[in-house]
ZADO-1210 file (C-alpha; in nm, 4 decimals, padded with zeros to 6 digits):
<atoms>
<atom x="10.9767" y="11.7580" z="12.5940" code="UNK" pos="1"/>
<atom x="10.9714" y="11.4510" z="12.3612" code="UNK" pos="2"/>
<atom x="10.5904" y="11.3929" z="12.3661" code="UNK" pos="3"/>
<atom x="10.4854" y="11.8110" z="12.3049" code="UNK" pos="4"/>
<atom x="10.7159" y="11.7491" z="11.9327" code="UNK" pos="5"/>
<atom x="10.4852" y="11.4397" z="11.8737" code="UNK" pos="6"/>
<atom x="10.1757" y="11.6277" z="11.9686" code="UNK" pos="7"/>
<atom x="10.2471" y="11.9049" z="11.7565" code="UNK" pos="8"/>
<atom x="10.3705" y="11.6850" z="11.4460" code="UNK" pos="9"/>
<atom x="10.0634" y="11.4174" z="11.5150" code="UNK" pos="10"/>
<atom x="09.8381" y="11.7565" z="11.5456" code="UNK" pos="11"/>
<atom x="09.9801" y="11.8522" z="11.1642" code="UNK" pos="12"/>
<atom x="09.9156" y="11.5375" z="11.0518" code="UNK" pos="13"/>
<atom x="09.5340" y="11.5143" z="11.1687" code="UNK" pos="14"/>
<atom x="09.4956" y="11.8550" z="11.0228" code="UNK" pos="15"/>
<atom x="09.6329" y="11.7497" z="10.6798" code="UNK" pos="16"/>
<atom x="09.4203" y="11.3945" z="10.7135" code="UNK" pos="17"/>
<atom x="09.0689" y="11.6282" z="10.8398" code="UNK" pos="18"/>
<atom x="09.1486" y="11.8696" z="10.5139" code="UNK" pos="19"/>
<atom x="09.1761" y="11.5344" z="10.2992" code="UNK" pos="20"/>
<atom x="08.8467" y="11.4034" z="10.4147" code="UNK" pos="21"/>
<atom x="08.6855" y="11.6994" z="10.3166" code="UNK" pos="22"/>
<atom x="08.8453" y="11.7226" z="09.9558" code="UNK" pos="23"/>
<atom x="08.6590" y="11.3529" z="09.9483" code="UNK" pos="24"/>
<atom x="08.3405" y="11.4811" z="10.0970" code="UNK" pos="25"/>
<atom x="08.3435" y="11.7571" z="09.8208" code="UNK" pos="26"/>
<atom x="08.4283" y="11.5034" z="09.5457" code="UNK" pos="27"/>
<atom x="08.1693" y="11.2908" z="09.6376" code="UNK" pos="28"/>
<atom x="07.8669" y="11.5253" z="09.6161" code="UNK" pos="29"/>
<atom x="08.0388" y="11.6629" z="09.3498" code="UNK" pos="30"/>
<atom x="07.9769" y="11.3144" z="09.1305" code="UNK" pos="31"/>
<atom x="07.6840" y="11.2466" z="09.2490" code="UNK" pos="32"/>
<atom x="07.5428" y="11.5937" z="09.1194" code="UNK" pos="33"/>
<atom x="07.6974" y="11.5766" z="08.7796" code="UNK" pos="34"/>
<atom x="07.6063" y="11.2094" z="08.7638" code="UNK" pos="35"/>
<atom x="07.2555" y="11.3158" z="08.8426" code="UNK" pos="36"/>
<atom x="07.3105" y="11.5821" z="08.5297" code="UNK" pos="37"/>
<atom x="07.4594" y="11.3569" z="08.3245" code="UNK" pos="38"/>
<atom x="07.1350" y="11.1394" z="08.3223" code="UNK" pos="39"/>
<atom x="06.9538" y="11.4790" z="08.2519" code="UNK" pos="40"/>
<atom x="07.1735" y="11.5081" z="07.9329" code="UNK" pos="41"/>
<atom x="07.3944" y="11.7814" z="08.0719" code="UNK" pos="42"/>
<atom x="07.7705" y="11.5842" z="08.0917" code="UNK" pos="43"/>
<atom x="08.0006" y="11.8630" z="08.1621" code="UNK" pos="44"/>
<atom x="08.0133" y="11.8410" z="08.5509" code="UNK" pos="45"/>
<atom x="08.1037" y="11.4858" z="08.4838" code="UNK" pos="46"/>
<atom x="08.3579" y="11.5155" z="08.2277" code="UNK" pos="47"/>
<atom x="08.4645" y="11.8165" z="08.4768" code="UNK" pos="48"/>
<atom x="08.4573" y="11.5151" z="08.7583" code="UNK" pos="49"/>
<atom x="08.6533" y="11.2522" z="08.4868" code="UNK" pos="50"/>
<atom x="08.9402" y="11.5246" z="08.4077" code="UNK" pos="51"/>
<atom x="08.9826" y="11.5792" z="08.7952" code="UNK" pos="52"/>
<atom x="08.9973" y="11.2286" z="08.9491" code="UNK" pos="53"/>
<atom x="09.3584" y="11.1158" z="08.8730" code="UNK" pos="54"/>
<atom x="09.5216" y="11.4500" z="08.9731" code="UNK" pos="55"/>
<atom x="09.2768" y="11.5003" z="09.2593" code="UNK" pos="56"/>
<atom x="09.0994" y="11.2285" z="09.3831" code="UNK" pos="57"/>
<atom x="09.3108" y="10.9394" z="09.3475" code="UNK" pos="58"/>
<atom x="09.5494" y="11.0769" z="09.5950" code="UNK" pos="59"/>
<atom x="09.3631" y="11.1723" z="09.8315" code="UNK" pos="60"/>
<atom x="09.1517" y="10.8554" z="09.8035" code="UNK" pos="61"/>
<atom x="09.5213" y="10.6979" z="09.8744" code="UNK" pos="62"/>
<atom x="09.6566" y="10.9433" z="10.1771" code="UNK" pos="63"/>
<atom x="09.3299" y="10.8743" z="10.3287" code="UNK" pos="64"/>
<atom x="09.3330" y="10.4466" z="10.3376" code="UNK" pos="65"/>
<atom x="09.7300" y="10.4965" z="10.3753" code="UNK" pos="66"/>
<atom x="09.6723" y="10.6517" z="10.6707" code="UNK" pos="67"/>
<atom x="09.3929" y="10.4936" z="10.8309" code="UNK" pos="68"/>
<atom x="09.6247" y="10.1196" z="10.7991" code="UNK" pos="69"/>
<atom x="09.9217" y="10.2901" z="10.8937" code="UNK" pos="70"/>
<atom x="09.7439" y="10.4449" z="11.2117" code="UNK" pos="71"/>
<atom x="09.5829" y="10.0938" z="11.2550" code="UNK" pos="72"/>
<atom x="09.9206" y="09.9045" z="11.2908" code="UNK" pos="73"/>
<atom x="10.0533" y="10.1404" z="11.4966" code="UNK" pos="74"/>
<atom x="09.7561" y="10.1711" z="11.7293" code="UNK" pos="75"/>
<atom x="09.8215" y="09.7574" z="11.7474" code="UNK" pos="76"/>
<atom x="10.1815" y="09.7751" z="11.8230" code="UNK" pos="77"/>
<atom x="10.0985" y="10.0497" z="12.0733" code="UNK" pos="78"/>
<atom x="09.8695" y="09.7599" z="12.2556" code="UNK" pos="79"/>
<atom x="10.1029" y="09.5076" z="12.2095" code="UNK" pos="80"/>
<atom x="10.3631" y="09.6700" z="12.3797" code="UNK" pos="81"/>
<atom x="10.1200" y="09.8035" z="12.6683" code="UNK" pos="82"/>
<atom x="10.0323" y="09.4458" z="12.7582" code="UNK" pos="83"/>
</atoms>
């Protein structure tokens, strides 16, 4: 019974993460297209990009590491404890 709650909670929590990687896949094509119109003199997409990176990007750019070392010590305790 134990292990279906931490499937279910673990299968939230990749769900959340998978969402979060797409918000960053977004915001990345997003900059480089108004960085590419910024060159071309057109600087609103990137002032658009500037006014949305602390509220936006910043977190998710910090679930997304947070995660990934959290996962990473766990996944070594996990194998410490299997040996």
């Amino acid at each position: 019974m134990k292990n279906t709650g931490e499937s279910k909670w673990k299968k939230v929590l990749d769900d959340v993460l998978i969402y979060n990687l797409y918000i960053l896949i977004v915001g990345s094509i997003f900059l480089g297209i108004s960085f590419t119109l910024s060159i071309n003199g057109n600087s609103g997409f990137y002032n658009l990009f500037q006014k949305l990176w602390y509220p936006v990007f910043i977190p998710s750019l910090s679930l997304f590491f947070t995660a990934i070392l959290i996962e990473a010590i766990l996944n070594k305790l996990i194998d410490r404890n299997n040996k």
